[in-house]
C-alpha positions, 0 to 999 in steps of 0.5 A, spaced: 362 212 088 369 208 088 368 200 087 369 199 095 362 202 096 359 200 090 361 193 093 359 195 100 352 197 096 352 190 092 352 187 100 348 191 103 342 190 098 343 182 096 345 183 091 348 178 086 351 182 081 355 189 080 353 192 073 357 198 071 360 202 065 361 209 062 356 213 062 351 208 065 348 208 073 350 203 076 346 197 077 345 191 080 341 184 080 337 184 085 332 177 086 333 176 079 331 183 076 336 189 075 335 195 078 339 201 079 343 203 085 345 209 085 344 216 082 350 219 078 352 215 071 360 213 072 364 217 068 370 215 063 374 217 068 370 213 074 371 207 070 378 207 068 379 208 075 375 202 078 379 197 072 386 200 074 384 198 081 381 191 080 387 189 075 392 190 080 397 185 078 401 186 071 398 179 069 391 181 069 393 188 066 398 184 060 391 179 059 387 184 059 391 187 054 392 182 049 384 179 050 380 186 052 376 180 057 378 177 064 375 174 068 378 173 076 376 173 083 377 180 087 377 180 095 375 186 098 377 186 105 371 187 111 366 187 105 367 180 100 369 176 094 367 177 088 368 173 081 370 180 076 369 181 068 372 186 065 371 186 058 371 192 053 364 194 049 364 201 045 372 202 047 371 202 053 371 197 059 365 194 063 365 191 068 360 185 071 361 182 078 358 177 082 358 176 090 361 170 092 358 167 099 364 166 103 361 161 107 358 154 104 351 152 105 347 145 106 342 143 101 337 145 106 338 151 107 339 152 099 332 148 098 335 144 094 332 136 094 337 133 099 335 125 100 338 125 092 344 129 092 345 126 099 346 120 094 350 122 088 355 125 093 356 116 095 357 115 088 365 113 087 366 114 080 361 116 073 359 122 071 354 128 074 351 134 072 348 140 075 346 145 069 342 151 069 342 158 066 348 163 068 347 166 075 342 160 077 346 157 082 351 152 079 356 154 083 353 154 089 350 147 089 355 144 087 360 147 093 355 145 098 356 137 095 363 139 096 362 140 103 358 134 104 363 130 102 368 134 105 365 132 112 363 125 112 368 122 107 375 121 107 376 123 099 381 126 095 377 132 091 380 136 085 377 142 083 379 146 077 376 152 076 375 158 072 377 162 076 377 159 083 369 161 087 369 158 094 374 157 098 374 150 102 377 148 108 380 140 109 376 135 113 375 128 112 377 131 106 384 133 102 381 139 097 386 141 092 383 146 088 387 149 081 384 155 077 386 156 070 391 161 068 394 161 074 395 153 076 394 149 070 393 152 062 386 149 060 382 144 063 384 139 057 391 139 061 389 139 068 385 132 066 391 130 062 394 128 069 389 128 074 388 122 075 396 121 076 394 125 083 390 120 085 383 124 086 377 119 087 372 126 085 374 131 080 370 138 080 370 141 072 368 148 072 364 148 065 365 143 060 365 148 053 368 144 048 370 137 045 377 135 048 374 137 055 368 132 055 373 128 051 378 129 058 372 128 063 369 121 059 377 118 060 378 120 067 370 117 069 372 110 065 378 111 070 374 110 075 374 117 078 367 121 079 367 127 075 362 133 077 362 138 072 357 144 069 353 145 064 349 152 061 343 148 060 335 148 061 334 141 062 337 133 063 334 132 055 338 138 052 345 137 057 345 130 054 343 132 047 348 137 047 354 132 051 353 129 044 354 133 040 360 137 042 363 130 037 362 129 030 356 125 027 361 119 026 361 118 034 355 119 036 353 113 037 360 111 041 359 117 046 352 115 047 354 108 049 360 111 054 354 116 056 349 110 058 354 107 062 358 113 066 352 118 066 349 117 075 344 123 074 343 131 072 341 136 077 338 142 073 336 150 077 332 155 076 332 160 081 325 164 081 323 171 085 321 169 092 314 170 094 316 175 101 321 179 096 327 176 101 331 173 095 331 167 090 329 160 091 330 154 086 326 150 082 330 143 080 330 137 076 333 132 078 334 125 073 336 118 075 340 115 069 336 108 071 337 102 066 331 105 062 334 111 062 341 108 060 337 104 054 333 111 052 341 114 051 344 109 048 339 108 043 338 116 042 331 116 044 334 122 047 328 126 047 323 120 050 327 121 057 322 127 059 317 121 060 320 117 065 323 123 069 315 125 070 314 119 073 320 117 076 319 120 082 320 112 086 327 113 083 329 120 086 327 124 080 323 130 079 320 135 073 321 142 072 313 143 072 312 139 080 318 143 083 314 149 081 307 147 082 310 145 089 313 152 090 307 155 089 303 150 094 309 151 100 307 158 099 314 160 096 313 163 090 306 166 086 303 161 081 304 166 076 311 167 076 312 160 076 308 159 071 312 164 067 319 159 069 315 153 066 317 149 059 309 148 057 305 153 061 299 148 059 302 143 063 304 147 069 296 149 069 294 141 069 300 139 074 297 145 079 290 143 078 291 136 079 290 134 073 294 130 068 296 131 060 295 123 056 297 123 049 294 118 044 300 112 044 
């Protein structure tokens, strides 16, 4: 099978990633879970094939070249987008593929929770986070704060993005989105003069190292709000792993700055549906509140789970109630959720209707 059909293939079964290597059947992740998708394991010449094909240009050839790993956005005419890896294992290359949906959809429709989203998106500077596993979403979640945005505000938003996924058209909004290596060197530079550009919302792509976190910090304390991502399970492990991209002699000074800038985490998991049409995500959403801004500031880091538990009035919801919501709304089974759970003794409490208490 040549890569138009695979991709074709990709389509046709929703799926939301392409595996493919030599001497390997080509698989691909449907509803969270890979599956093969074809007969005949590729050949070397197969694969040499498919890579000369996707790195059509002579840059990504030269980078791939130097690095043996690149990563870009291919469009395959009347089938989709897709967001390419080629990276080299055992000398010879593979390859990873997600589709990327062209169009951008509403919180709604991506089950995501609305009314506090809805209130991140009127915030005019600080920081906000929506962080998860790879492949849960991120993505997706932030583009649809994006549209929204896009639609009822006349803002001027700048993304950088590595590569650029979903492709946005001006509203009441002036979208400029820049992608790394094409655009802008790294995600240090392009912040260097961001806010030159007069952005009132900057989107980071990911936030991988000090200098970057460094960067964001600065243009949030220069009044802009800074959306960004980060490969973490929940709001406690974001914010302990935002800290410690610094030294220990300034960990005191990044939790006051992060008690001061930080609006709220949204954290996704996506779970198998139920029927077998898809994924749908359980979240945690915290609300940075004056207590939780005292329990960062102070390092009490660890206690801020409490207060998301029961900090429903304010907005937030834990892990264990989305997935014991899920599972009453009849969208996932109870044992599956059960396995996404961070304590399955609490998850089995929450769902009984019970409640865990610990000696003060």
């Amino acid at each position: 099978m040549n890569i138009q059909q695979l991709f074709q293939l990709m389509c046709e079964k929703e799926a939301s990633d392409l595996y493919l290597r030599t001497h390997a059947i080509p698989r691909a992740r449907i509803n969270g879970k890979v599956e093969t998708i074809a007969t005949e394991p590729l050949t070397k010449s197969d694969m040499q094939g498919i890579t000369n094909l996707l790195l059509v240009s002579e840059s990504r050839k030269k980078h791939f070249l130097e690095n043996c790993d690149i990563d870009f956005i291919h469009e395959e005419p009347h089938i989709g987008r897709f967001r390419v890896n080629i990276f080299m294992q055992r000398g010879t290359p593979a390859i990873v593929a997600r589709h990327v949906h062209m169009q951008v959809e509403n919180f709604d429709q991506l089950n995501l929770p609305a009314d506090v989203l809805k209130k991140f998106c009127e915030e005019s500077k600080g920081l906000f986070l929506v962080c998860g596993p790879a492949g849960n979403g991120k993505s997706t979640a932030i583009a649809s704060m994006i549209e929204y945005i896009n639609v009822l505000y006349a803002k001027h938003i700048i993304t950088i993005e590595d590569p650029i996924e979903f492709l946005f058209q001006d509203k009441k909004s002036i979208i400029n989105q820049r992608e790394l290596g094409l655009d802008v060197q790294s995600y240090p530079m392009a912040l260097k003069h961001v806010t030159q550009q007069s952005p009132d919302i900057i989107f980071i792509g990911n936030i991988r190292d000090e200098p970057t976190m460094r960067a964001a910090i600065t243009a949030t304390e220069l009044g802009t709000f800074v959306i960004t991502t980060f490969h973490t399970i929940n709001a406690v492990q974001t914010i302990i792993r935002m800290v410690n991209f610094f030294p220990p002699h300034l960990h005191d000074e990044v939790r006051m700055q992060l008690s001061l800038i930080l609006k709220g985490t949204l954290s996704i998991r996506l779970l198998p549906r139920r029927d077998g049409k898809g994924r749908v995500p359980a979240t945690e959403t915290m609300v940075v509140t004056p207590t939780v801004a005292r329990l960062i500031r102070d390092g009490q880091i660890r206690e801020i789970q409490t207060y998301i538990d029961e900090g429903e009035l304010f907005g937030m919801q834990s892990f264990k109630k989305s997935l014991v919501k899920l599972v009453k709304d009849g969208l996932v089974d109870a044992a599956e959720a059960r396995n996404y759970a961070d304590s399955k003794d609490e998850f089995d409490l929450e769902l009984k209707g019970l409640k865990r208490y610990t000696d003060s």
